[in-house]
N, C-alpha and C positions, 0 to 999 in steps of 0.2 A: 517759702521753703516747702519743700515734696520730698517727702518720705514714703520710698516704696514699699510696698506690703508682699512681706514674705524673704526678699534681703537685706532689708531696712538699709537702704541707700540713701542717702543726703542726698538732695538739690536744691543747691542757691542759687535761682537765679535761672532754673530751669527746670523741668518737668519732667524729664525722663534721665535724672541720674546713672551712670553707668559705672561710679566709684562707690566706696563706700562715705567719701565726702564728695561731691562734684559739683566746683563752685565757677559760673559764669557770670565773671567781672570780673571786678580789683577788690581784696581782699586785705585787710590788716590788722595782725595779731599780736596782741604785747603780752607777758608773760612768756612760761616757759611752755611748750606745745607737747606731747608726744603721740603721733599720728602714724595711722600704717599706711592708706594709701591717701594721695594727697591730688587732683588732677583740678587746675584753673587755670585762669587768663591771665593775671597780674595780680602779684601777691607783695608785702611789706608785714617782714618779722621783726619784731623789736624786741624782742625775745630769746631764749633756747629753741632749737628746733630741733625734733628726732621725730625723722618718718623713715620704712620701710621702703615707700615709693613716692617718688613725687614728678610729675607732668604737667608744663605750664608750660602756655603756647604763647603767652606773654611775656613781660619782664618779671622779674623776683628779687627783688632786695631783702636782705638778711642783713639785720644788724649784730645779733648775737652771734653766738657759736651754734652748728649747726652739722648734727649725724644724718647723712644719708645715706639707703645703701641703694636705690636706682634714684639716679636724677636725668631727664630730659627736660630740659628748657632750650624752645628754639629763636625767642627774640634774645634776649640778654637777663644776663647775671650778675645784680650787682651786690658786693659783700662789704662789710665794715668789721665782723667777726673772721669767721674761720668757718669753709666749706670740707668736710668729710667725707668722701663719700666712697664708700667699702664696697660699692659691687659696681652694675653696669652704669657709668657717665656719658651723656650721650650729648657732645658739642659738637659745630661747625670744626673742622680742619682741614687748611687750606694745605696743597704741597705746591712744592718739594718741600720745602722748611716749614716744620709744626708751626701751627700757630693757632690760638684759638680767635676766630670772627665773630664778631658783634658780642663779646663777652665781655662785661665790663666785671672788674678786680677788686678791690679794696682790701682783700684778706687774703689769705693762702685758701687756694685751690689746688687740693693734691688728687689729681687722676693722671698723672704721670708716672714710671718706672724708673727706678736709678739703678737696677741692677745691673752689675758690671756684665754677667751673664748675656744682658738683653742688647748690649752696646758691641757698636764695632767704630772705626774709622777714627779715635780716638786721636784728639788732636790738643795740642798743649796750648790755651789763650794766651797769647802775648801782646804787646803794646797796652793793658789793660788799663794800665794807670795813663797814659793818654787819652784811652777813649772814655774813662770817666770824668776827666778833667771838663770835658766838652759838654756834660751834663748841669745843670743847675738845680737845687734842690728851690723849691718855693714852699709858703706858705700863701694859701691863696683861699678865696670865695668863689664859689659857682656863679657864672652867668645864670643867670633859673630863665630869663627870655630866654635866649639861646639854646638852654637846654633841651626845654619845652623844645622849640621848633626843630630841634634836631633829633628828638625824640629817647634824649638820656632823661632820667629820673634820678639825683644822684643821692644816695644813703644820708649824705653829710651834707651843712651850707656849707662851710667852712672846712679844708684838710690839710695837708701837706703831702707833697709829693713832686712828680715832674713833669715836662711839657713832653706829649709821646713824638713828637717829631725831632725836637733834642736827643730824645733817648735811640730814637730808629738813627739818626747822622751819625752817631757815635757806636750803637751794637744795633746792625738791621736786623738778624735774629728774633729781637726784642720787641721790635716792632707789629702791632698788629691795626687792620682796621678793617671798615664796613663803608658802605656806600654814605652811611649819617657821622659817623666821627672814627676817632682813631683814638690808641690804648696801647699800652706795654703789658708785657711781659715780666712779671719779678723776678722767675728763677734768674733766664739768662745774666738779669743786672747782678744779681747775686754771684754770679759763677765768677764776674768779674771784680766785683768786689776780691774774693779772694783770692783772684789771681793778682791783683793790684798789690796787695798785702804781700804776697810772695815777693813781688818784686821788689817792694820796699826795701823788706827782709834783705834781699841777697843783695842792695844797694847799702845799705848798714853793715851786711857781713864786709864786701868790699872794702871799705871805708877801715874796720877794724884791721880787715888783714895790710892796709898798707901804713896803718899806726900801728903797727905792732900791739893792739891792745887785745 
C-alpha cells in the first residue's frame, strides 16, 4: 500500500495513486462502504455502497444496494441489489435502439429518463401477451466453467430469471449482447408486462359486456 505525502492518496496495488483510494486489481468489500472517490480493476460489494465517484476499468459486482452519483465502468456491471446512480452514468450504447453492451443486470439500473417531455414517436405495445407467452421463466445454476471462459463472473450460483435469446425472439428491443455473451433488458420486459395486463383487462371487460354482467 502507497500513501502519498501531502494528498494522502491510497494505492493498492500501485505506487503512484492518482485517487484518493486507487486500487489496482480485484477488490472485495463486505459491510456497508461510504467512499467519495473510488477508481479500480475489478471490484465485489457485498455490502451498501455510497460513493461520490466510482471508475473501474474492470468488472464490478454489487450485491447490496448501492448510491452513486458518477459511475464509469467499461467491462461489465453486474448487480444482485439496486444500482443509483444521481449524476454522470457512463456505459456502452449501441444505436439505433438503446441498449446497454456488455452490461450485465441483476437489479435495477436507473440512468434512463421516463419524462413524457423527453419522448416523442410514442407507440401503443400490442400483441404483448403473445410475445410474453414465448418467454419461459427458469430457476437455474451458473455454468461457473463456462462462465469463467466467457468471461462473466456472476453475483449468484443459483437465480432465477430468463434465457436472453427467448426474451430477444419474443421483444428484440430487450435484447442486448457483446462479443462474450448475451443479456436482457428489464425495463422493455416490463413495459410489456403491462401491456399484457391491459390486454387481459379489456379481454374480461369484453367477456362482461357480452354477459350482460
Amino acid at each position: 500500500m502507497t500513501v502519498t505525502p501531502g494528498n494522502g492518496f491510497i494505492g493498492i496495488g500501485n505506487t503512484e495513486p492518482t485517487q484518493t483510494l486507487d486500487i489496482t486489481g480485484s477488490m472485495a468489500v463486505s459491510g456497508v462502504s461510504h467512499l467519495q472517490t473510488i477508481s479500480c480493476n475489478n471490484a465485489n460489494y457485498l455490502g451498501t455502497l455510497t460513493a461520490n465517484v466510482f471508475n473501474a476499468t474492470g468488472a464490478v459486482n454489487i450485491t447490496g444496494q448501492s448510491s452513486i452519483r458518477h459511475v464509469t465502468v467499461t467491462e461489465y456491471l453486474g448487480l444482485a441489489g439496486g444500482l443509483y446512480a444521481n449524476g454522470t452514468s457512463t456505459f456502452v450504447v449501441d444505436s439505433p435502439a438503446p441498449r446497454f453492451s456488455g452490461v450485465v443486470t441483476a437489479g435495477d439500473v436507473r440512468v434512463a429518463a421516463s419524462d413524457r417531455k423527453l419522448k416523442t414517436n410514442l407507440n401503443k405495445i400490442e400483441n404483448a401477451l403473445d410475445a410474453l407467452s414465448k418467454i419461459t421463466a427458469y430457476e437455474f445454476d451458473y455454468d461457473m466453467e463456462s462462465c469463467s471462459k466467457h468471461g462473466f463472473q456472476p453475483v449468484l450460483k443459483s437465480d432465477i430469471g430468463f434465457i436472453a435469446q427467448e426474451v430477444g425472439d419474443a421483444i428484440p428491443k430487450a435484447y442486448v449482447h457483446d462479443d462474450n455473451y448475451a443479456n436482457y433488458r428489464e425495463r422493455p420486459i416490463l413495459a410489456y408486462v403491462v401491456a399484457a395486463i391491459n390486454e387481459l383487462k379489456q379481454q374480461l371487460d369484453d367477456i362482461s359486456n357480452k354477459l350482460g354482467v
